[in-house]
C-alpha positions in Angstrom: 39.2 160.0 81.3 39.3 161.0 77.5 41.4 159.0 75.3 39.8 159.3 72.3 40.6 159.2 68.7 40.8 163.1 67.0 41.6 164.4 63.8 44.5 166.2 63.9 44.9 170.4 63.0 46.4 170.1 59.8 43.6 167.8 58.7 40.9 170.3 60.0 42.9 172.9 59.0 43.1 172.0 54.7 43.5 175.5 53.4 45.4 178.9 54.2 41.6 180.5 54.4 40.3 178.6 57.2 43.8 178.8 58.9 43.5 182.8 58.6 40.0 182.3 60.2 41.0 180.0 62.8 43.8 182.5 64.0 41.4 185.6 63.7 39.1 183.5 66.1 41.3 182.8 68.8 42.9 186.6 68.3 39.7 188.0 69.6 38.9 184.8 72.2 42.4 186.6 73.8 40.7 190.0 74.4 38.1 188.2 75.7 38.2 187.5 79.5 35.0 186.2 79.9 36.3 183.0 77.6 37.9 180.5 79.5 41.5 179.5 78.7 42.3 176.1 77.3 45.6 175.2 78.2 47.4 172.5 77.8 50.5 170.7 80.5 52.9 167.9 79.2 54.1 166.0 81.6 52.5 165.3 85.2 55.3 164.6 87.4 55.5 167.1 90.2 56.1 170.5 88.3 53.8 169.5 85.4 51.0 169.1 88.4 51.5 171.4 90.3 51.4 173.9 87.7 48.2 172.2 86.0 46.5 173.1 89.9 47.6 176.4 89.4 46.4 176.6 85.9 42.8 175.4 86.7 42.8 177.6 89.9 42.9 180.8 88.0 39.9 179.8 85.8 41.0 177.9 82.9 40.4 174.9 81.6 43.4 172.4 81.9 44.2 169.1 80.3 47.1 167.3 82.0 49.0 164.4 80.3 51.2 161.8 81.2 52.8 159.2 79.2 51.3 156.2 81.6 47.6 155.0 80.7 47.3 153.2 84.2 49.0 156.5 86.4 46.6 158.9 84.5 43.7 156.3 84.9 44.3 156.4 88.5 44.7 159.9 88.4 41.3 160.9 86.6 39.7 158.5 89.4 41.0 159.9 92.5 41.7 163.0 91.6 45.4 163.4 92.9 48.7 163.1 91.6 49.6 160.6 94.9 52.7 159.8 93.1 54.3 162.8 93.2 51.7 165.6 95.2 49.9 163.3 97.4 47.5 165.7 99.0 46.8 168.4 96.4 43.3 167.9 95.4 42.7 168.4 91.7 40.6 171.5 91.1 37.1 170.4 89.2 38.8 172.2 85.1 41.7 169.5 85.6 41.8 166.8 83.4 44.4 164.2 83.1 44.3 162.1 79.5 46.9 159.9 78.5 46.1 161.4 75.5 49.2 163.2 74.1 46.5 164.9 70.6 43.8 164.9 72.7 45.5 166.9 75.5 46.6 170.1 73.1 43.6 169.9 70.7 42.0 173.3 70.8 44.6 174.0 73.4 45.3 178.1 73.7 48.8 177.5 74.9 50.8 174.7 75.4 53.1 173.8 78.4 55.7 171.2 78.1 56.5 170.1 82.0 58.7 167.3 80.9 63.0 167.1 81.6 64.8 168.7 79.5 66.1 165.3 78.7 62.7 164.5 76.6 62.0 167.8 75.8 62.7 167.4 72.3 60.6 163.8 71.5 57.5 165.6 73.5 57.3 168.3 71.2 58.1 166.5 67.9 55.1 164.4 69.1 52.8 167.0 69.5 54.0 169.5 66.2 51.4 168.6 63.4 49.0 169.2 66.2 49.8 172.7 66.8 48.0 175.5 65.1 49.9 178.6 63.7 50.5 181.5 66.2 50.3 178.9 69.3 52.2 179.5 72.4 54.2 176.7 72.9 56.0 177.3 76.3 59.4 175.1 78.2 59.3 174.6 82.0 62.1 173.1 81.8 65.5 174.6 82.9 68.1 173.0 81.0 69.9 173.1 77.6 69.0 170.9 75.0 70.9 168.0 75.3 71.1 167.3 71.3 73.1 170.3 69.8 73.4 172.3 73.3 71.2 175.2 72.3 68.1 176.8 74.1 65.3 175.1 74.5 63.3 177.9 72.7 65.9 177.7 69.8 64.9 174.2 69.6 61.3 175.0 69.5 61.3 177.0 66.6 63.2 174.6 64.7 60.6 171.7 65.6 57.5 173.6 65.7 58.2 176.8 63.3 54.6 177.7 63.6 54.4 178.2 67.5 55.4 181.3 69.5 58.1 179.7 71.9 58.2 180.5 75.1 59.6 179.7 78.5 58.4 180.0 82.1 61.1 180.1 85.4 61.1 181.1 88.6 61.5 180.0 92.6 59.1 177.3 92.7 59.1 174.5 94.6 55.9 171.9 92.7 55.2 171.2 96.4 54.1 174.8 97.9 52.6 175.8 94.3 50.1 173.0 94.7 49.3 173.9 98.4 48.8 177.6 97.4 51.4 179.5 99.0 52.1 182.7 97.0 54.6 182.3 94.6 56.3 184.6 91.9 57.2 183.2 88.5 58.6 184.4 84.9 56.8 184.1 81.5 59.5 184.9 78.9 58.4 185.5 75.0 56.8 187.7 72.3 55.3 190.7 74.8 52.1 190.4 73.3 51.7 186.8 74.4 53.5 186.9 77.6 51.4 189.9 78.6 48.3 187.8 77.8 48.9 184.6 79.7 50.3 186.7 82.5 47.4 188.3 82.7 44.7 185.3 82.2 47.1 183.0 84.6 47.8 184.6 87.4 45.9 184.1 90.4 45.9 185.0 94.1 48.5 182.4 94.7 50.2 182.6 91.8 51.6 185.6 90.3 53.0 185.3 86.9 54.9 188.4 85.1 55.8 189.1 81.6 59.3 189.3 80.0 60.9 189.3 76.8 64.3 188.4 77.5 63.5 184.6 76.7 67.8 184.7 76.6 68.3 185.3 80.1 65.4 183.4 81.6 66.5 180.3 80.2 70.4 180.7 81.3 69.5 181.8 84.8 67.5 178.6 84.6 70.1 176.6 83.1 72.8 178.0 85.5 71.1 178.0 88.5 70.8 174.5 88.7 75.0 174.4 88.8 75.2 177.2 91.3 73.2 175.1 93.7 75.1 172.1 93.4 78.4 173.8 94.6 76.3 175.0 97.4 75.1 171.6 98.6 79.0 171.3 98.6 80.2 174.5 100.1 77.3 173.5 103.6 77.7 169.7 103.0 82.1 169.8 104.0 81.1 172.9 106.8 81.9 175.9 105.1 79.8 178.6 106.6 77.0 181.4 105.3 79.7 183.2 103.7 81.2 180.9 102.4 77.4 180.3 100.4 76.6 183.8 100.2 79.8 184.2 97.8 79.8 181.4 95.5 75.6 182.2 94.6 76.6 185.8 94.1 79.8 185.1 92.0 77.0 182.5 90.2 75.1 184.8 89.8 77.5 187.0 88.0 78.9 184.2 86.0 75.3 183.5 84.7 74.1 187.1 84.1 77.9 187.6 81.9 76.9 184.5 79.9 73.4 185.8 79.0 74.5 189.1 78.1 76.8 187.8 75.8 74.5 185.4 74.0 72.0 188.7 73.8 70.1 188.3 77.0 70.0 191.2 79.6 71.7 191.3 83.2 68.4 193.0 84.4 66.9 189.9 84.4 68.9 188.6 86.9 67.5 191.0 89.4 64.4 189.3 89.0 62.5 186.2 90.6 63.7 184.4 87.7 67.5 185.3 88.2 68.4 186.1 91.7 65.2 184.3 93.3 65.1 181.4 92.0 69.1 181.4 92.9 68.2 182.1 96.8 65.7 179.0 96.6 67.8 176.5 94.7 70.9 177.4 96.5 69.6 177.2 100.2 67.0 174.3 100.2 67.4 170.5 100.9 63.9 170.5 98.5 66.5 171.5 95.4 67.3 167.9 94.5 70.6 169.7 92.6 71.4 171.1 96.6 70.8 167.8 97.9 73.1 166.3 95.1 75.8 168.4 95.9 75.1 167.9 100.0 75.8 164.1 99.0 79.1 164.9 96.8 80.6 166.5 99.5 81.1 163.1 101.6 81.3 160.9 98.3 84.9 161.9 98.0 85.2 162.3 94.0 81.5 162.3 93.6 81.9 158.3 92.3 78.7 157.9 89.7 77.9 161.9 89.6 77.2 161.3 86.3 74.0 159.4 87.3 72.2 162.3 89.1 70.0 165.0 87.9 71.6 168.1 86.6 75.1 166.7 86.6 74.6 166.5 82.1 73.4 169.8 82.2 76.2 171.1 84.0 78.6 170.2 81.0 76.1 171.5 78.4 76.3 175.1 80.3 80.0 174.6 80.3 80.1 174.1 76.7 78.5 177.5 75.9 80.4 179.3 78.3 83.5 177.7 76.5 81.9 179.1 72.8 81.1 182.2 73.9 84.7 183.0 75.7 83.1 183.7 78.8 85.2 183.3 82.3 83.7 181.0 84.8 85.5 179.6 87.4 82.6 178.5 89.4 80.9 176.7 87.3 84.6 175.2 85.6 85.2 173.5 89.2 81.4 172.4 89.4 82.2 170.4 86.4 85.3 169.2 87.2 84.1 167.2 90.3 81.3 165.8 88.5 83.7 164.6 86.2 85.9 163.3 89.4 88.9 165.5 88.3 89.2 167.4 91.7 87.8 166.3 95.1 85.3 168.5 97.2 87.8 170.5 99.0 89.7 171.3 95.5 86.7 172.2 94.3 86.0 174.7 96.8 89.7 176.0 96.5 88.9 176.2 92.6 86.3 178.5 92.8 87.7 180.9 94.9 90.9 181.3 92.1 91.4 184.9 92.1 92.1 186.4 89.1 92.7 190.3 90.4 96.6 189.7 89.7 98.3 188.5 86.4 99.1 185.6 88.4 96.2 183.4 89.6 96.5 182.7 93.8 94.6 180.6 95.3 92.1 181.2 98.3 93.6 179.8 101.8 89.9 178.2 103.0 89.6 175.8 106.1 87.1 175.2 108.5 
């Protein structure tokens, strides 16, 4: 495994002339297809693998870090992730460094695979390392949890010199490292989006190109909620209906919010919107289903707080509340996490009609 001492890009890079010269060079290396990729992946928990796999499985060349000198160690020997993706043989362009410099030096694009949570101190770690005109892309689906903004917004702010980006979709890490066909977004500047779309995508793995950087990230965000109320909705006995209605009502609630941030409510037709929906608001492998599977017996949801997503759900809540947007969905997710309202008034929340000046109140039992 490398773990090596490097100079860093702004060193190599001491004036504007050999930065113009290093951009012109990778400028034609991306109109070359005969060039392998170098891409870089920050963070190997399951996603981060999984995605390096798919990464190396279309051709390019993959570093993979994690923050742990003894997991990566391991990992470099054995050539698995058994942590997380026991099983999933590392193709032979995968290579994990604990490395953090060593992992994007020279890198072509960057993807940062960490939480949302850490988002921010994983890319100030890496921004004196990152040439000008870099793809810098978030797999994470969240807001930022510092001043509640995008996580692209954020990007620009801590690495002005990158082209942000972020990548969403329905995909579990588990069945993108065993290769079943799977269908993800790349949101961004066209040119780039097009680009690694095209270099990236495999067989297996299909990636397609978007703009609306808006929209992916608040069907990402948002999605995550949705899928908690419907761990709810099955978890107290409610039927398919019952499901079927508060993902499309979700749905809407997201696609309103994105429009009026600037986003579109075409994307939400998309595998990023309305498929990734349909797999995180169905499946016991959504931990945020599972969570709200377990707060349906847990009375008030006692500790919510404590699991994944629950944070994020108040984040999405407070730009809803900025942007005068109506969501009553999402509102009563909220309020159970913060053990206002038990399971059942939950359910009864969400279903508040607001057809008549006077708000009545859905009649649901089992």
């Amino acid at each position: 495994m490398r773990n090596i001492e490097i100079q860093r890009p702004r060193d190599l890079l001491s004036s504007d002339a050999e930065q113009a010269t290093r951009i012109a060079s990778r400028k034609t290396a991306r109109r070359r297809r005969d060039l392998p990729l170098q891409v870089a992946v920050l963070g190997a928990g399951a996603w981060g693998t999984a995605l390096a796999i798919a990464f190396a499985r279309s051709g390019a060349n993959v570093r993979l870090w994690g923050r742990s000198d003894t997991r990566m160690e391991r990992m470099f020997r054995t050539q698995v992730n058994a942590d997380y993706l026991p099983g999933a043989s590392f193709p032979p362009k995968l290579e994990p460094t604990a490395d953090i410099h060593y992992a994007v030096a020279s890198a072509d694009t960057i993807f940062l695979a960490v939480p949302s949570s850490i988002i921010m101190e994983t890319a100030i770690a890496i921004a004196d390392d990152v040439p000008p005109e870099t793809p810098v892309v978030s797999c994470a689906k969240g807001i930022d949890p510092d001043k509640g903004r995008l996580i692209t917004d954020m990007l620009s702010e801590i690495i002005p010199q990158a082209i942000p980006m972020v990548l969403s979709g329905p995909s579990f890490a588990t069945e993108v490292a065993q290769g079943h066909p799977t269908s993800v977004m790349l949101a961004g500047r066209r040119q780039e989006a097009e680009w690694l779309a095209m270099r990236l995508t495999s067989d297996e793995f299909h990636i397609q190109a978007e703009t609306d950087v808006i929209g992916v990230q608040i069907a990402g965000a948002i999605k995550n909620v949705i899928a908690i109320a419907c761990g709810v909705v099955d978890g107290l006995g409610y039927g398919a209906n019952t499901r079927a209605s508060v993902m499309a009502r979700g749905l809407e609630e997201a696609s309103t919010l994105a429009q009026a941030m600037g986003g579109s409510r075409e994307t939400f037709l998309g595998v990023a919107g309305s498929g990734d929906f349909a797999l995180t608001c169905s499946d016991p492998q959504s931990r945020n289903y599972s969570l709200g599977n377990s707060l349906a017996t847990a009375g008030k949801g006692k500790k919510s707080k404590t699991f994944e997503g629950a944070a994020n759900a108040i984040r999405v809540l407070d730009l809803i509340d900025r942007h005068g947007c109506d969501a009553p969905i999402i509102r009563a997710v909220c309020a159970l996490l913060e053990q206002d309202v038990t399971p059942r008034e939950m359910v009864a929340e969400m279903f508040r009609s607001e057809s008549t000046n006077e708000e009545m109140a859905m009649d649901i039992s089992i």
